[in-house]
C-alpha positions as CSV (number, residue, x, y, z in Angstrom):
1,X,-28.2,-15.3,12.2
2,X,-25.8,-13.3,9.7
3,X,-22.8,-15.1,7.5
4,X,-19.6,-13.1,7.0
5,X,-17.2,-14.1,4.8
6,X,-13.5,-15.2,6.0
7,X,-12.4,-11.5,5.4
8,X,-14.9,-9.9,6.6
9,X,-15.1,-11.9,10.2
10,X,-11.1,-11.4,10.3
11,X,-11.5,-7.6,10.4
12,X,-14.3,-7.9,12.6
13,X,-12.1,-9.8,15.5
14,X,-9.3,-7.8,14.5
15,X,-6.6,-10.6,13.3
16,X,-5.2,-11.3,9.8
17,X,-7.2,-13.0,6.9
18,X,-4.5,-15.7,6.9
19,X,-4.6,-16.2,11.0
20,X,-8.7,-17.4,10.4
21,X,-8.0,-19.4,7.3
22,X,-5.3,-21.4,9.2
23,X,-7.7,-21.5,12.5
24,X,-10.0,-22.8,10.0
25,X,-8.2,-25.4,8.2
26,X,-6.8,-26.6,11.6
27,X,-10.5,-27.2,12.8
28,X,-10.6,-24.9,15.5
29,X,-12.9,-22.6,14.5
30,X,-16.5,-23.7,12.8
31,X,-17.7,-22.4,9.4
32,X,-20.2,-22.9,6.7
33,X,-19.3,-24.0,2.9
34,X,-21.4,-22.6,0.3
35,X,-21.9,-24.5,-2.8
36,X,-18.6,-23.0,-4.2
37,X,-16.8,-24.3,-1.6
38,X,-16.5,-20.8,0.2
39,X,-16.0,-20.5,4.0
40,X,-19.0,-18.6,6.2
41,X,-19.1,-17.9,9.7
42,X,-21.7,-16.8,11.9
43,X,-22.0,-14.1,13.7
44,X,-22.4,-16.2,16.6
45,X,-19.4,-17.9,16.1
46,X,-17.6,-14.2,15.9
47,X,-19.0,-13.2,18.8
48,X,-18.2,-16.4,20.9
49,X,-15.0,-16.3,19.6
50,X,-14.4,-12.6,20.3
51,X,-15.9,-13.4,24.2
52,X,-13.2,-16.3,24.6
53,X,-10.0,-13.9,23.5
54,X,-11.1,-10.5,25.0
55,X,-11.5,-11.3,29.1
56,X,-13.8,-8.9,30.6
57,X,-10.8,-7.3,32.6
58,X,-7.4,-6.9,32.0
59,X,-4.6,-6.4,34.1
60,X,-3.0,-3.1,33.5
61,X,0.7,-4.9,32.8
62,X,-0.8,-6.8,29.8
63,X,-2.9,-4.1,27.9
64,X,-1.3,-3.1,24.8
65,X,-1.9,0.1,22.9
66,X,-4.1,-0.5,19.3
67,X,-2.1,0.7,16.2
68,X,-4.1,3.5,13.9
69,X,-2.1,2.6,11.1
70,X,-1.1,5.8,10.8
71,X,2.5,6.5,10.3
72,X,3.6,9.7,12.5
73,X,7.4,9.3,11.3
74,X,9.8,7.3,8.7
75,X,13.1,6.5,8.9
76,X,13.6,7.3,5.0
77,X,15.4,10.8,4.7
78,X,14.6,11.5,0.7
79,X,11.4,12.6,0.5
80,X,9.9,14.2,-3.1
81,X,6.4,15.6,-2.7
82,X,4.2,16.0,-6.1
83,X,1.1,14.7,-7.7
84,X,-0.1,11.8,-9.3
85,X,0.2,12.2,-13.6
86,X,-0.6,8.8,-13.8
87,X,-1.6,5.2,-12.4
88,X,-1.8,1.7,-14.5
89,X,-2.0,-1.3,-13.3
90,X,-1.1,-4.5,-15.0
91,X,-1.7,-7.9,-13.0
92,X,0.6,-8.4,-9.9
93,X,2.5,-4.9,-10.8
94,X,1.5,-1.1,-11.2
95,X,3.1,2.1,-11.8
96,X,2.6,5.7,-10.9
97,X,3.7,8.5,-12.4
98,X,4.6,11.6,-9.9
99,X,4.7,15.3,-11.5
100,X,7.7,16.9,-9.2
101,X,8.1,20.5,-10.3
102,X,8.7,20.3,-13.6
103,X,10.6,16.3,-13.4
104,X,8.4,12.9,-13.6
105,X,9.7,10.2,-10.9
106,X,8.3,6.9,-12.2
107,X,7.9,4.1,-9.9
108,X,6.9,0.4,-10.0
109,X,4.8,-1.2,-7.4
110,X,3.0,-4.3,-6.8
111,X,-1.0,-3.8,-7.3
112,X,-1.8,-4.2,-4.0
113,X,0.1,-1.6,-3.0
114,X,-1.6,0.8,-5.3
115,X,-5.0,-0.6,-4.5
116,X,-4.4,-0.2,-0.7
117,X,-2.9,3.0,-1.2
118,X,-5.9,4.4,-3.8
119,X,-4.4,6.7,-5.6
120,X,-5.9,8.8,-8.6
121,X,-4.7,11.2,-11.3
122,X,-4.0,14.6,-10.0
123,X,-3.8,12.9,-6.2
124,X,-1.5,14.6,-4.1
125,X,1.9,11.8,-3.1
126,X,4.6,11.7,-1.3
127,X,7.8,9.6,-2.9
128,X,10.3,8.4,-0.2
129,X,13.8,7.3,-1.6
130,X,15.7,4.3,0.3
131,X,18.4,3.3,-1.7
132,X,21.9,2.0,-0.7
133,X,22.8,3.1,-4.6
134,X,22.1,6.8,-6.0
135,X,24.1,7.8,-9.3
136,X,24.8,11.3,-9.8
137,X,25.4,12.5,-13.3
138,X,26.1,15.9,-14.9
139,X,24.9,16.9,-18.4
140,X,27.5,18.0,-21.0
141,X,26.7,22.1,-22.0
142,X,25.9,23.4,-24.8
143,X,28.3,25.2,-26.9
144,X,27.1,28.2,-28.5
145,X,27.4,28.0,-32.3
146,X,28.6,31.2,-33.8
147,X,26.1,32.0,-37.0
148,X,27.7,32.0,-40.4
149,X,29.4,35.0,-41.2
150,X,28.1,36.1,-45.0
151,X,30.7,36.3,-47.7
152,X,31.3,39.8,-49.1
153,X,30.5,40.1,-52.9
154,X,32.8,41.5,-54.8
């Protein structure tokens, strides 16, 4: 008889990590501690678990179609594509620098993000822009400075 961690049985039935900790904590679902007070389940306990929420047949009305996770299309319109100059990560925040042409978009995301999303240093990204503010500026031109004319000598 295997133990899984909390985590690792959540994936397993296919729910959220906080969904089992709450089914936990409410008593409905049993578990081992370990000396540090961590939460175990056996397998059996998975399985028995998975046998009570998964009937053997179901009617046709009521199945439901099983998300990839994939996204096939985004609502956001502004789209940059470029790769990854740079990544740090600092506690709850990260940022990554993207190499667009020959402009850097910098942007600041919460580590998770960046951990979920694994992204490296010369990995390929794609920014997507939602904003309900976008300033526009234009750059003053240069003036041409005409070179100093030389003074005759008399």
């Amino acid at each position: 008889m295997g133990l899984l961690t909390v985590r690792a049985a959540a994936e397993r039935m296919g729910i959220g990590y906080s969904t089992l900790k709450q089914w936990i904590f409410q008593g409905k679902i049993r578990t081992t501690k370990t000396a540090g007070g961590h939460h175990r389940m056996s397998e059996t306990e998975v399985d028995r678990l998975l046998a009570r929420q998964t009937p053997s047949v179901q009617p046709q009305s009521r199945r439901t179609k099983r998300s990839t996770g994939l996204i096939v299309a985004l609502s956001g319109r502004n789209r940059l594509r470029g790769f990854v100059e740079e990544v740090r990560i600092d506690g709850l925040l990260g940022q990554v620098r993207l190499r667009i042409g020959d402009q850097t978009l910098t942007a600041v995301v919460t580590s998770d993000a960046l951990n979920e999303l694994k992204l490296r240093r010369g990995d390929d990204a794609l920014a997507i822009i939602k904003s309900t503010e976008v300033m526009i500026a234009r750059e003053a031109e240069e003036r041409e400075v005409p070179a100093r004319r030389r003074r005759a000598r008399r």
